[in-house]
N, C-alpha and C positions, 0 to 999 in steps of 0.2 A: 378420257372418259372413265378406262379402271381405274384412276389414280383418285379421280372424284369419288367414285363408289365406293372405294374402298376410304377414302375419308368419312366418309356421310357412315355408312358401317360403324366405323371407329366411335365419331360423333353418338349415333344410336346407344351403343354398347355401354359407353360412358354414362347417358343418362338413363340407362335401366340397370348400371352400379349404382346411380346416386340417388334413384328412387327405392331399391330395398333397402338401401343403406341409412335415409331420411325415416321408411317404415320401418327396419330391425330399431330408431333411437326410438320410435315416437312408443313401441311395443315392450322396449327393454328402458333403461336407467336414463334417457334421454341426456344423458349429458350430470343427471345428478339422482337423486334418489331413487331406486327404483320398486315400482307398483305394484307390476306382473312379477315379482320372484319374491316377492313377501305373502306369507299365507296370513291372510285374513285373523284377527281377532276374534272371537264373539264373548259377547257380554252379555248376562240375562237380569235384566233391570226389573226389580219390583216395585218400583214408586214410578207407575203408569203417567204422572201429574208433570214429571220432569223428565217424560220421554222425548218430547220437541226438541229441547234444552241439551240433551247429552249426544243425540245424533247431530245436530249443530257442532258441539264440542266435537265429538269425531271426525267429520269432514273438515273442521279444520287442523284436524292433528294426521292426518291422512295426507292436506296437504304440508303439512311442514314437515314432515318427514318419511312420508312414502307409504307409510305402515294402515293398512287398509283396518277401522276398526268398525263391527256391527251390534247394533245394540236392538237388541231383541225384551223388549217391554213388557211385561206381565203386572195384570191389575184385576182391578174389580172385586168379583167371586171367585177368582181363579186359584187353585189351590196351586202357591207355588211350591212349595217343598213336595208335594207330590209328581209336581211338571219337571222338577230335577233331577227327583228319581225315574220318572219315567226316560228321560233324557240318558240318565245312569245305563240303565236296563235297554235300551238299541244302540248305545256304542254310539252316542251324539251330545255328549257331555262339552257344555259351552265352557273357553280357555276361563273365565273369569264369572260366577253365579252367585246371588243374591242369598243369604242366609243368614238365621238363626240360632240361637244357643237352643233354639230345642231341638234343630236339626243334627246337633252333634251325635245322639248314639245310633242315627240310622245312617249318616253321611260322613262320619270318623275316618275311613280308608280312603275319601275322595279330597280331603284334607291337603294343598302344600304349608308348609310352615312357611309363615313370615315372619318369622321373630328377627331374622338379620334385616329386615326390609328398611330404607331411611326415613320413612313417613313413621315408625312404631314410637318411636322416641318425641314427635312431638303434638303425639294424644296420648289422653289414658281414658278414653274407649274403647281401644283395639278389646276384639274378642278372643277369648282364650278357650282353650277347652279344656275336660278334668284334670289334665297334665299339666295346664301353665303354660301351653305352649301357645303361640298368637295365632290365630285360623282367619282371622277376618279384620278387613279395615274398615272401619266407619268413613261414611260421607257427608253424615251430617248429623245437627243434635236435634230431635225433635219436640214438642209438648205437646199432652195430651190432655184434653181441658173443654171447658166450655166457652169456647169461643164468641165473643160479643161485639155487635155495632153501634159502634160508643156516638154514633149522630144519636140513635135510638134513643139511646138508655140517653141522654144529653137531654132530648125534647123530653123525655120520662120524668127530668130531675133527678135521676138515678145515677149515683157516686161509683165507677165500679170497684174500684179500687176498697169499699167496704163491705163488697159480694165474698166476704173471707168463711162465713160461716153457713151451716143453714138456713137459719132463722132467715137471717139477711136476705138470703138469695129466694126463699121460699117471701118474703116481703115484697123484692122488687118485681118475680112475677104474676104477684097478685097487683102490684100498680100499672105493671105493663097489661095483662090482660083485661082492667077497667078501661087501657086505652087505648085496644086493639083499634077499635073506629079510625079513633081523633090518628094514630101513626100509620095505618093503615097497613095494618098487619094481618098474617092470616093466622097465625097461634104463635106463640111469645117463643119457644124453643124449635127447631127444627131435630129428630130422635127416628132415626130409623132403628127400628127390632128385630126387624125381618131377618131368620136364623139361617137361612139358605146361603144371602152374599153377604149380610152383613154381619158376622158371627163374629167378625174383628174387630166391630166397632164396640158391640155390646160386651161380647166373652173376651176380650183382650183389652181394649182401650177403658173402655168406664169402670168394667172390675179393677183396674190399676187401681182406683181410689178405694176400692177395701183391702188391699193388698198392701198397700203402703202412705196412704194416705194419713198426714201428720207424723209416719216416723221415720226417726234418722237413716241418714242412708246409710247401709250395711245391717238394719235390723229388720230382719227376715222371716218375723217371726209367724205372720199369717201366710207368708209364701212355706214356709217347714211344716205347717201344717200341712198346708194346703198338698204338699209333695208326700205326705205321708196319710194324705186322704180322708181328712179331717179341715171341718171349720170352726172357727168361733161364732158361736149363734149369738153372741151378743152383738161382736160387729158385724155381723151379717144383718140382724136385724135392722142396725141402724143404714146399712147399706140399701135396705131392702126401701124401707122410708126414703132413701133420696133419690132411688132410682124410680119411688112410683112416683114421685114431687115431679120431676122432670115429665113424665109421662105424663101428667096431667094436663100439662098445657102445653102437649106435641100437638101438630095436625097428625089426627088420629088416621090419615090415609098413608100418610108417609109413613107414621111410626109404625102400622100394622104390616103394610106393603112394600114400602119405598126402596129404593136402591139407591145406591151414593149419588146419583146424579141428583133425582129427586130431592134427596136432602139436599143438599148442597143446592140447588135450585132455589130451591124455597129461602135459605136463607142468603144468598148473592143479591135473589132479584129484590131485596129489602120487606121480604114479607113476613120474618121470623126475625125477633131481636138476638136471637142463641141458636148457635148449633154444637150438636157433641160430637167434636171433630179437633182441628189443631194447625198449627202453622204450614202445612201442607194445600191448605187452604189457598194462600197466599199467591201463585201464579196461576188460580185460576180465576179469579177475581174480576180480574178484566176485562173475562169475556161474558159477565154479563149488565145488565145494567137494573138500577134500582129507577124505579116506575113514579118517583117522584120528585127524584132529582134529574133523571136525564145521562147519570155519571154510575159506576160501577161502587161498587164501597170500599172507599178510601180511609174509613178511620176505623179500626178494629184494633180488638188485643184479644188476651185468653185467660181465664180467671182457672182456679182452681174445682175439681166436684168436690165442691164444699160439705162433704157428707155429713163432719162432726159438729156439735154445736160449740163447738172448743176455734178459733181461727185457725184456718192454716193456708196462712198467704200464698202460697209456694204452688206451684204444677210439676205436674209429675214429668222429669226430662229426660232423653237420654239420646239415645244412638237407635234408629229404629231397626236397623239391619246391618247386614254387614257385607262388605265384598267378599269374596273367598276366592283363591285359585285353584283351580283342579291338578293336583299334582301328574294326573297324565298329561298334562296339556302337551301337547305338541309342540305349540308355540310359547314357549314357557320365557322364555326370557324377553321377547317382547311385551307379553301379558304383564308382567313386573314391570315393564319401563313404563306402561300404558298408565297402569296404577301409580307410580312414584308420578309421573304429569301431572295427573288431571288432581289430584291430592296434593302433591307440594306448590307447583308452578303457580306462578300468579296468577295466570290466564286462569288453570283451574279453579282455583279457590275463588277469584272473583266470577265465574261463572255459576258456582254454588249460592253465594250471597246475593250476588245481583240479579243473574236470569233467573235461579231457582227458588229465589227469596227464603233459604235456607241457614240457620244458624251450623256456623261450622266448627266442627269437632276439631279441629288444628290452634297449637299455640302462635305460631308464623303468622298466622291468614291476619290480615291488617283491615282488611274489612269487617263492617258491621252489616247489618241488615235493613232496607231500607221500604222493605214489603212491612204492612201494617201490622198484621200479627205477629210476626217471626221478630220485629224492630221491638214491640213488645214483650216477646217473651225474652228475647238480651237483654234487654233492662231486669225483667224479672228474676235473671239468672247471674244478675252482675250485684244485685240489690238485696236480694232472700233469699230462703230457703227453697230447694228444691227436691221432689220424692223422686225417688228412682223408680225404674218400669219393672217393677220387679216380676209382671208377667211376662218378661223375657226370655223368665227361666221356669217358666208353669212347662207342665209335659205337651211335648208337641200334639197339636191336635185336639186338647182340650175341650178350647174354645167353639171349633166347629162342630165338635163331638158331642161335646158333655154338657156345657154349661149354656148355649147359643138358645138352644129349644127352650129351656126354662125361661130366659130373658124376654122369649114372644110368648110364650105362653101366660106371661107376668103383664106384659104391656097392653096386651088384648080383654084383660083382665078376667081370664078363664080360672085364674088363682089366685088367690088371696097370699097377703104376708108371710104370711105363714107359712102355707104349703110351699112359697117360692120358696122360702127358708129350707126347708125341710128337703127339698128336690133336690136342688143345689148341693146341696150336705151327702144327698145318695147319690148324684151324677159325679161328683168329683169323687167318692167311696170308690166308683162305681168303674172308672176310670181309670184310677190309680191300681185297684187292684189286678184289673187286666192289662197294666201293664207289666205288671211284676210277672206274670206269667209267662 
């Protein structure tokens, strides 16, 4: 009977070795990568549109290699270079942050260099700062433009491809708007003003076209002003005509009030033949549908703000942000592999083109773009001419600051030409010179 007991014991013993032993694999490296002894990534994404998209990509890059990554999304009206610094300032600085060239003279010390990194060598977007040095990787190329639904303009009889100038463009929404009825539209443009969330649409994306609109890329010459707190009231004025053109046949609730959804509403569910937006557009498309077909909208592209009466085929393209790594990171040499992935690897790159319907900033990447606008604008980019975003490099803050109030107070039409002119010329003065201080 002891010899039993003390078997059966033995037996016990054995299988409460082989059960912590089964929980220390399932808790540690199970036999191959391990989970629990890798500190988490974080990533702070400002293109809210391609947040589904990148947490997808991390859960599967989490499981191929063990490396836990979280991708923390900022959009809307959300001031993100403010939400960095705040992040700076409690000692919660994310391994890998979304930024721009105007964030450099406030965010310079939170800078790692990438210039040895493998992805710098095959873009020439990487962002640099006043030294040359490489601060940032681009993830994708953007256009900024007026966006069109080419069934629309189709039943319209409207060419878009000859929407190159004003006149033209000021043409076709005067044909669209005789046939708001018969298309069953609710106003020909979709234009939010509203200075509160949408100060990036108006003070940063549509200003791009008096800023560089028809000239060569590297001629800077309205952004030099612009940086030394001055305008040209010549092209200002003419800017000033294209941006009230557009206003005029916004739905005046959106344009006075709207938020990005709104807009974007109005022109998905087919009620708007134009919106002032960009291939960003593009994965969100299919979640809504157009009220006369049954189908979301499948045939789009992106023309130019045709501001001058002179053609200029071309949209304004670039890199809309950038990665950056925090050189405190912790995890710093994961943070760089995570980066060198999702940017070199095939998986990545086709998950930029295909799930995020983005044109990509890499010479490598073998894919094209098969989302409507974004497939558009690579033609547009392989075939013309393209302006650069030369609001890239306007003083951080500008836009929400300075110039955002004037663009509602213009669309609401509490101001005439003029005084927009005249405002605009004091608010960017007005601006610049506080920051020299």
């Amino acid at each position: 009977m002891k010899m039993k007991k003390l078997v059966a014991l033995a037996l016990c013993a054995m299988m409460v070795v082989s059960m912590f032993a089964a929980c220390s694999n399932k808790a540690g490296d199970g036999g191959g990568s391990s989970k629990s002894s890798k500190k988490a990534i974080r990533l702070v994404n400002g293109k809210i549109e391609i947040d589904k998209q990148l947490k997808a990509y991390a859960k599967d890059y989490e499981e191929r290699t063990g490396q836990e990554v979280v991708i923390e999304s900022l959009g809307g009206g959300v001031d993100i270079s403010g939400q960095i610094k705040n992040y700076k300032a409690a000692g919660n600085m994310p391994d890998i942050f979304v930024t721009t060239f105007g964030d450099i003279p406030s965010f310079g010390d939170m800078y790692y260099d990438l210039s040895h990194e493998k992805w710098v060598e095959d873009t020439d977007m990487a962002l640099k700062d006043t030294d040359g040095k490489i601060i940032g990787a681009p993830y994708s190329v953007e256009g900024v433009g007026l966006v069109y639904n080419a069934d629309i303009l189709q039943a319209a009889g409207i060419d878009p491809d000859t929407l190159t100038n004003i006149n033209a463009q000021k043409a076709a929404f005067e044909t669209l708007e005789a046939k708001k009825a018969e298309l069953g539209l609710q106003s020909v443009i979709s234009v939010a003003a509203e200075s509160g969330q949408m100060y990036w649409s108006t003070g940063n994306h549509i200003f791009s076209s008096y800023l560089s609109m028809g000239q060569k890329i590297g001629d800077q010459k309205y952004l030099d002003l612009l940086n030394k707190g001055e305008i040209d009231k010549d092209r200002m004025t003419q800017f000033a005509d294209y941006f009230a053109l557009l206003c005029q046949y916004a739905d005046k609730t959106v344009l006075e009030s709207g938020t990005y959804d709104d807009q974007l509403a109005l022109f998905a569910n087919g009620k708007a033949a134009f919106i002032t937006q960009g291939n960003w557009l593009d994965p969100s498309l299919p979640e809504y549908t157009v009220e006369s077909t049954g189908k979301p909208v499948e045939n789009a592209g992106i023309l130019p703000y045709a501001m001058l009466e002179e053609d200029t085929p071309g949209v304004t393209a670039d890199s809309p942000s950038w990665w950056a790594v925090s050189k405190d990171s912790k995890n710093l040499d994961a943070a760089l592999a995570f980066l060198d992935d999702i940017l070199l690897s095939d998986a990545g790159q086709k998950m930029f083109v295909e799930d995020c319907g983005a044109v990509s900033a890499y010479k490598s990447c073998k894919y094209t773009p098969s989302t409507p606008i974004s497939a558009n604008l690579f033609e547009r980019m392989q075939s013309e001419t393209t302006y650069a975003w030369d609001w890239n490099y306007m003083p951080l803050g500008i836009a929400q600051n300075a110039t955002a109030p004037v663009f509602e107070l213009y669309a609401k039409g509490e101001i005439d030409q003029t005084k927009f002119v005249d405002m605009m010329g004091t608010a960017i003065a007005d601006y610049i010179a506080n920051q020299a201080k």
